[in-house]
C-alpha positions in Angstrom: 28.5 16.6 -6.6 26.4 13.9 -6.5 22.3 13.3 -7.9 20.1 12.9 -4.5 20.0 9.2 -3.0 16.1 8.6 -2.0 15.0 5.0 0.4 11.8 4.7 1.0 10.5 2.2 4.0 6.9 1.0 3.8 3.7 0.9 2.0 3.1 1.3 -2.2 1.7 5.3 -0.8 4.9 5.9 0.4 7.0 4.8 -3.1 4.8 6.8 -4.6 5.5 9.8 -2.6 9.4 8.8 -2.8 8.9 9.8 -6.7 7.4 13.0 -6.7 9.8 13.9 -4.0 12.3 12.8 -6.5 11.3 15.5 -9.2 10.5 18.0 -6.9 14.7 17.7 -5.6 15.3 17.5 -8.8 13.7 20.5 -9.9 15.3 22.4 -7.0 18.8 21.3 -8.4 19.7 19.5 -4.5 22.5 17.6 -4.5 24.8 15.1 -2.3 21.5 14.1 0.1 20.3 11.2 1.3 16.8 11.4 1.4 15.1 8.5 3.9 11.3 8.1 3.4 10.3 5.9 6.5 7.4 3.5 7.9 5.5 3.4 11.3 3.5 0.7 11.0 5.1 -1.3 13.7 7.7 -0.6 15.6 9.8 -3.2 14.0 9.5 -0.4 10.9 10.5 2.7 13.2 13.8 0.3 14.3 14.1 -0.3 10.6 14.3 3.2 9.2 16.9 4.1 12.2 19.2 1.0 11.1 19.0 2.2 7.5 19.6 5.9 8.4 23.2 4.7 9.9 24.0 2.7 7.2 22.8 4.7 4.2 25.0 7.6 6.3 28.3 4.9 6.2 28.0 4.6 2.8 27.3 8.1 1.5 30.0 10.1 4.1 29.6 14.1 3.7 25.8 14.0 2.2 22.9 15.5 4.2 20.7 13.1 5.8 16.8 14.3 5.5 14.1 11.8 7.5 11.0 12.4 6.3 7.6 10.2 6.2 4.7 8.6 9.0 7.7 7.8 11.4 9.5 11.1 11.2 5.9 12.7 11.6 4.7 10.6 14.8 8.2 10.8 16.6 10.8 13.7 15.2 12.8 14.0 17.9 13.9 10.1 18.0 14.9 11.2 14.2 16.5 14.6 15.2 18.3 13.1 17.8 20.6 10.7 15.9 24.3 12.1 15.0 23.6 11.2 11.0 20.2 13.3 10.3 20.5 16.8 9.5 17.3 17.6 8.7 13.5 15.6 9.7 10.5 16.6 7.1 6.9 16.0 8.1 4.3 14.2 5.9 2.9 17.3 4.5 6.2 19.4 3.8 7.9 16.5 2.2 5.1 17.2 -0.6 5.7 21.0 -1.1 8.3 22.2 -3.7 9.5 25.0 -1.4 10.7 22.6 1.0 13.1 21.4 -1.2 14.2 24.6 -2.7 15.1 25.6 1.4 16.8 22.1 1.6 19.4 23.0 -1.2 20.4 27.0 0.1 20.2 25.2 4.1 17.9 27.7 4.6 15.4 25.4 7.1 14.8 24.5 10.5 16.5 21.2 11.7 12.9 19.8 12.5 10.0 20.8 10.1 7.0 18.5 11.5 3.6 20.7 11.6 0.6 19.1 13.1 -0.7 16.8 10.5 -3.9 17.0 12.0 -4.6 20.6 10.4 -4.4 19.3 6.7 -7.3 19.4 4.9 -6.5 19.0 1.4 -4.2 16.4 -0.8 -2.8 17.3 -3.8 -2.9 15.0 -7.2 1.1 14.7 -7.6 1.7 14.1 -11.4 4.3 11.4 -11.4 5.6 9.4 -14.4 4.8 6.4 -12.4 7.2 3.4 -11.7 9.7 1.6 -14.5 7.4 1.3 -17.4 4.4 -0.8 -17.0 2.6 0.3 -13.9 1.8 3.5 -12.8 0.5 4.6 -9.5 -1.9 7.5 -8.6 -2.3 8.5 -5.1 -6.4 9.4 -4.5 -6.4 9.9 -1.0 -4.7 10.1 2.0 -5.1 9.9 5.5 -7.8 8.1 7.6 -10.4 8.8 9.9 -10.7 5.7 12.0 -9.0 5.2 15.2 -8.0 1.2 15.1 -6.5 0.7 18.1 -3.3 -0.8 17.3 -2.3 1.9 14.6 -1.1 4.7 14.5 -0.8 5.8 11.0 -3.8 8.4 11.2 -0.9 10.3 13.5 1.3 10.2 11.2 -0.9 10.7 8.2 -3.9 13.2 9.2 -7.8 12.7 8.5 -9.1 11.5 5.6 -9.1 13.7 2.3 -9.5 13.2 -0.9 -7.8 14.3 -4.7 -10.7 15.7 -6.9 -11.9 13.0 -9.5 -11.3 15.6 -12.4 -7.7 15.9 -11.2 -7.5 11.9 -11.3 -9.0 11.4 -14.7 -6.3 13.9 -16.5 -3.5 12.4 -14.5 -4.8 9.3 -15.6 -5.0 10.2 -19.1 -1.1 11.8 -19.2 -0.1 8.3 -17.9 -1.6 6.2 -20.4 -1.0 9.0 -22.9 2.5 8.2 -21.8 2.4 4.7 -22.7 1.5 3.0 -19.3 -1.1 -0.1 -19.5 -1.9 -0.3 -16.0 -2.8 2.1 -13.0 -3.3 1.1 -9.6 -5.0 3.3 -7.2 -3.1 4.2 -3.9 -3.9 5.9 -0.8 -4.2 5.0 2.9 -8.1 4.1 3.0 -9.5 3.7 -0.6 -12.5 3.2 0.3 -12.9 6.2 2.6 -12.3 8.5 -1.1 -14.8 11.1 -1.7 -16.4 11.6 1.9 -14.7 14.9 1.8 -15.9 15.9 -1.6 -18.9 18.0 -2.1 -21.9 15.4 -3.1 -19.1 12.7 -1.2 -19.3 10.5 -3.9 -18.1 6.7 -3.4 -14.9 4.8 -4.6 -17.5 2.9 -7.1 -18.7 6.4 -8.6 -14.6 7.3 -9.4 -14.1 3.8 -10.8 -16.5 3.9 -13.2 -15.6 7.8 -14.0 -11.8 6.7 -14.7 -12.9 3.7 -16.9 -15.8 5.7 -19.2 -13.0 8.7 -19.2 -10.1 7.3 -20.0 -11.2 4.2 -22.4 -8.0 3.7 -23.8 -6.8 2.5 -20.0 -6.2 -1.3 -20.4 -6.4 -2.3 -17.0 -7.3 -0.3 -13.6 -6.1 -2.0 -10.4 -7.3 -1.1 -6.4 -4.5 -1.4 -3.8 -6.1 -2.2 -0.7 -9.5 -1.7 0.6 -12.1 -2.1 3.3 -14.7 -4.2 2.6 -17.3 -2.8 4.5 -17.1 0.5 2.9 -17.3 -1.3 -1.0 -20.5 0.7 -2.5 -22.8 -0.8 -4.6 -21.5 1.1 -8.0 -17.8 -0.5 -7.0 -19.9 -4.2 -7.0 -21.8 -3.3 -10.0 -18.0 -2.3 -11.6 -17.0 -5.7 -10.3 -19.4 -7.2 -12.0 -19.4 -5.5 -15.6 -16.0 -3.9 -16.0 -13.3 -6.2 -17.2 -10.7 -3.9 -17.5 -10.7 -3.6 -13.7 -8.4 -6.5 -12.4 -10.1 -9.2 -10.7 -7.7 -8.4 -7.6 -8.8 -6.8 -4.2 -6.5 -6.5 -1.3 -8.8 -6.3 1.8 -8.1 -4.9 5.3 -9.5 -8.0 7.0 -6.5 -7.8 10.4 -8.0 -11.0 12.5 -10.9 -13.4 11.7 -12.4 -13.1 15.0 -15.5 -11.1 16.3 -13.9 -10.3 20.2 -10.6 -9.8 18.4 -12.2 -7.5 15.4 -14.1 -5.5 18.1 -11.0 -4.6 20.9 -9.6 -4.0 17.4 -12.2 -1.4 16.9 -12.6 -2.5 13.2 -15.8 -1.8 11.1 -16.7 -5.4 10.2 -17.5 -8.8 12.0 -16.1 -12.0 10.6 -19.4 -13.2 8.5 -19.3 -9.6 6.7 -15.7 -10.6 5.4 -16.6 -13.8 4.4 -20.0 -12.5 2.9 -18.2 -9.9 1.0 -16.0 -12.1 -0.8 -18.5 -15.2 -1.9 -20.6 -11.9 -2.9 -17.6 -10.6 -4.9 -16.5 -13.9 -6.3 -20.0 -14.3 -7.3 -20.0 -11.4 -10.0 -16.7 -12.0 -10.8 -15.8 -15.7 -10.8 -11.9 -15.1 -11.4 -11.4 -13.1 -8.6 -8.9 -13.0 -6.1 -8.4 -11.7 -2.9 -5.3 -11.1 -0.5 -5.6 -9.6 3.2 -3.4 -8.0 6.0 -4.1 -10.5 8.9 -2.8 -9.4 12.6 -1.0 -12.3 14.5 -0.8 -11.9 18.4 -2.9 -9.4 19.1 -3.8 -8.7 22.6 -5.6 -11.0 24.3 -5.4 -13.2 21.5 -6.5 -17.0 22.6 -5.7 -19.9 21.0 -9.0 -20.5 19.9 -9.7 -16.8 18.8 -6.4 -17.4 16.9 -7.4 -20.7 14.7 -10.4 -18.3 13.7 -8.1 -16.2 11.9 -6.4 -19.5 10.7 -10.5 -20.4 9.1 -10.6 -16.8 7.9 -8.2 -18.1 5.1 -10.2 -20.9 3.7 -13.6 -19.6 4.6 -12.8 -16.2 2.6 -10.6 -18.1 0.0 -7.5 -16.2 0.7 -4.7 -16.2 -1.5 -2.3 -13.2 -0.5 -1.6 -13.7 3.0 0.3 -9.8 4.4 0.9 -11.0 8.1 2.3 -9.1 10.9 3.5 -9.9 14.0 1.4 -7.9 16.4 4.1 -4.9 18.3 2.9 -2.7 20.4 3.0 1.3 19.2 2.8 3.7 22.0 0.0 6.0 22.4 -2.2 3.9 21.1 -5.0 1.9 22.7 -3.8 -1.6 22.1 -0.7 -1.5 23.9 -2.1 -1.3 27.2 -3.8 -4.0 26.6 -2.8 -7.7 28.1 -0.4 -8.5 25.5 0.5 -12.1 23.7 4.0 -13.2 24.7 6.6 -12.7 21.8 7.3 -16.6 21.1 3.7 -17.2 20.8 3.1 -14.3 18.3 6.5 -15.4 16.4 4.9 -19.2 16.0 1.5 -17.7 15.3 2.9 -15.4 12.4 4.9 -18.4 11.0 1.4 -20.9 10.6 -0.3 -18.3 9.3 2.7 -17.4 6.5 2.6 -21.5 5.9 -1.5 -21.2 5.2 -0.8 -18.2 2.9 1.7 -20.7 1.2 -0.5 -23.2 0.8 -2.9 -20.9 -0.5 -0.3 -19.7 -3.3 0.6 -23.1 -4.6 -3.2 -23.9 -4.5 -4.0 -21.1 -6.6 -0.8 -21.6 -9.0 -2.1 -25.3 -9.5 -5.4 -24.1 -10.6 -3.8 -22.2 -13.5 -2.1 -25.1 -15.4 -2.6 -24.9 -18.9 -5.0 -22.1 -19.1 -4.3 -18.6 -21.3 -3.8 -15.4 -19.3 -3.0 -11.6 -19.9 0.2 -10.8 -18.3 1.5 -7.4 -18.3 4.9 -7.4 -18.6 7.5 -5.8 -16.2 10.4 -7.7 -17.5 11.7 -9.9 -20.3 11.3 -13.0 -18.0 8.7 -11.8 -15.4 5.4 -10.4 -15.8 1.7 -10.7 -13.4 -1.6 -11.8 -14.2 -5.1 -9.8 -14.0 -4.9 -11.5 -10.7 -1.6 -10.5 -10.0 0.2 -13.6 -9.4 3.8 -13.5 -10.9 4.3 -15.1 -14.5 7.7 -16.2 -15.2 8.5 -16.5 -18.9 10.2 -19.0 -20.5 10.9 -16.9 -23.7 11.9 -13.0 -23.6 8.7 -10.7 -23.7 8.6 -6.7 -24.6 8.6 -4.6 -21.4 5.8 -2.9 -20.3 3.2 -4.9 -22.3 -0.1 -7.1 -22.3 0.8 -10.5 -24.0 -1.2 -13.4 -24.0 0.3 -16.9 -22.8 -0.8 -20.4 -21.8 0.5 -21.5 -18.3 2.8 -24.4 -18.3 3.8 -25.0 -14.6 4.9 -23.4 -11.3 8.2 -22.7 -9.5 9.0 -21.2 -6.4 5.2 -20.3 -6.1 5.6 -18.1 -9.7 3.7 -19.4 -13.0 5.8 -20.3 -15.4 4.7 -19.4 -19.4 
């Protein structure tokens, strides 16, 4: 018998959740399963998960095939329907111990996908992170905006958030454990606390973690929304060096008619106010941003203000996706872009990002960073840009090393 097979699709939320399922099957002893941990954010990613199921069924002939994550929970039966799963998990009873338990004695229903809707709690899930330089905690799941081309609140409920105290002692363990970094994960950041009595911002738990745990070298934020940064998160920006001058921001389109069918939260002058404001207090920062290509009703010209988002922002990490429409939600029944157009406006928008890189890389020659390393030959910057070394380097550490050129849009040390 055979140790459980896991493959997670999707966002850094979702590999996190991959490893706590891990211990909780292992736990429960399972054994021979396949366990697929899929995406929804575009249909592309539904088509994905399906393709992967059939082959990750070829090459492990006899195992159990469970589906679980946002595309199990928003359409189950496309999941239960296919020959090779035997069993389809929702979002919230991938996360309970039981489940697993019942997966090994067969003792489930073929489709276990309650309404995610109902969920009004997350649990902190203590997880021993990933390899052994950067560990990942989940604060929050969940969103309660209704952008009309997604459909992850479907697939991951209403906002809710982990308990700071709960954070701070998972956060402790980990760097009890050794780890130098910790990024923090959910599906809106910024939306943490809201649920919380006194809803206390994202600022208030940054600056919690880093007085808590001072013996945490470096805190990281995955992705945010700028419009929701509080004034204690600017204020950490500003006088807390341990927390990497890095933000990933939710920007999806750089124009106001586009932002608004959108049904975002910001215009394009708040983006690009946010970041001079940001870069202000923290002149090393960096930024990268999801940007939307071909949305409906995208024009040409609404379209080369996405391309100006880039420079006017100062962009580095360019996430773009080729607009696909998701049913049941509001965007697909818009007038859509045709597919060539949104193919050749994704492609100039990856070349910008490009651009952007190598700028950046250029920038760093011959100066002295802290790289944390995640191998002997590869390690990132505070600003996460990827460091190859020239000599071998321990794992998992914070070494200091003068930057000596680029390749393939990596430093090179």
């Amino acid at each position: 018998m055979k140790p459980p097979v896991f493959h997670t699709l999707g966002c850094r939320l979702n590999a996190y959740e991959t490893e706590a399922m891990r211990e909780m099957a292992t736990a429960a002893g399972l054994r021979d399963t396949v366990v697929v941990n899929t995406c929804a954010v575009t249909a592309e990613a539904v088509r994905k998960s399906q393709k992967d199921i059939r082959r990750l069924a070829r090459e492990h002939p006899g195992a159990k095939i469970v589906v679980t994550g946002c595309a199990a929970q928003t359409e189950p039966d496309r999941f239960a329907g296919m020959d090779e799963v035997t069993l389809v998990l929702g979002n919230t009873e991938k996360m309970q111990p039981d489940t697993w338990a019942s997966v090994l004695t067969d003792q489930t229903e073929p489709v276990r996908v309650d309404d995610i809707m109902s969920v009004t709690e997350t649990a902190g899930h203590l997880i021993d992170g990933f390899g052994r330089h950067r560990a990942y905690v989940q604060i929050q799941n969940g969103c309660d905006h209704r952008c009309t081309f997604c459909i992850i609140p479907y697939g991951r409920g209403n906002s809710r958030s982990v308990p700071a105290g709960v954070i701070v002692e998972q956060i402790k363990r980990l760097v009890g454990k050794g780890f130098n970094e910790v990024v923090l994960t959910g599906v809106d950041l910024t939306s943490w606390g809201a649920d919380l009595p006194a809803a206390p911002k994202l600022g208030d738990l940054t600056r919690r973690i880093l007085k808590l745990v001072p013996d945490l070298p470096r805190l990281r934020l995955s992705s945010i929304d700028s419009i929701e940064a509080d004034p204690a998160l600017m204020e950490c920006i500003a006088t807390e060096p341990r927390l990497m001058p890095h933000l990933h921001l939710s920007l999806q389109a750089g124009d106001d008619m586009i932002l608004k069918r959108m049904k975002r939260r910001h215009l394009r002058d708040d983006a690009i106010r946010f970041c001079e404001d940001a870069r202000k207090l923290r002149p090393d920062m960096t930024f990268g941003a999801d940007i939307i290509a071909g949305f409906p009703t995208e024009t040409e010209a609404m379209f080369q203000n996405s391309l100006d988002l880039v420079t006017d922002c100062g962009l580095t990490w360019l996430h773009v996706f080729p607009y696909s429409p998701r049913p049941g939600t509001p965007a697909a029944r818009m007038p859509q872009v045709n597919g060539p157009t949104i193919k050749a406006r994704a492609a100039a928008l990856r070349a910008l990002g490009d651009v952007a890189v190598a700028r950046h890389l250029a920038a760093q020659q011959d100066k002295t960073h802290r790289i944390l390393t995640e191998r002997a030959d590869l390690g990132r910057t505070e600003q996460f840009t990827e460091v190859v070394f020239q000599t071998p380097q321990p794992e998992g550490q914070i070494v200091e090393a003068r930057i000596t050129g680029t390749k393939d849009l990596r430093l090179v040390a």
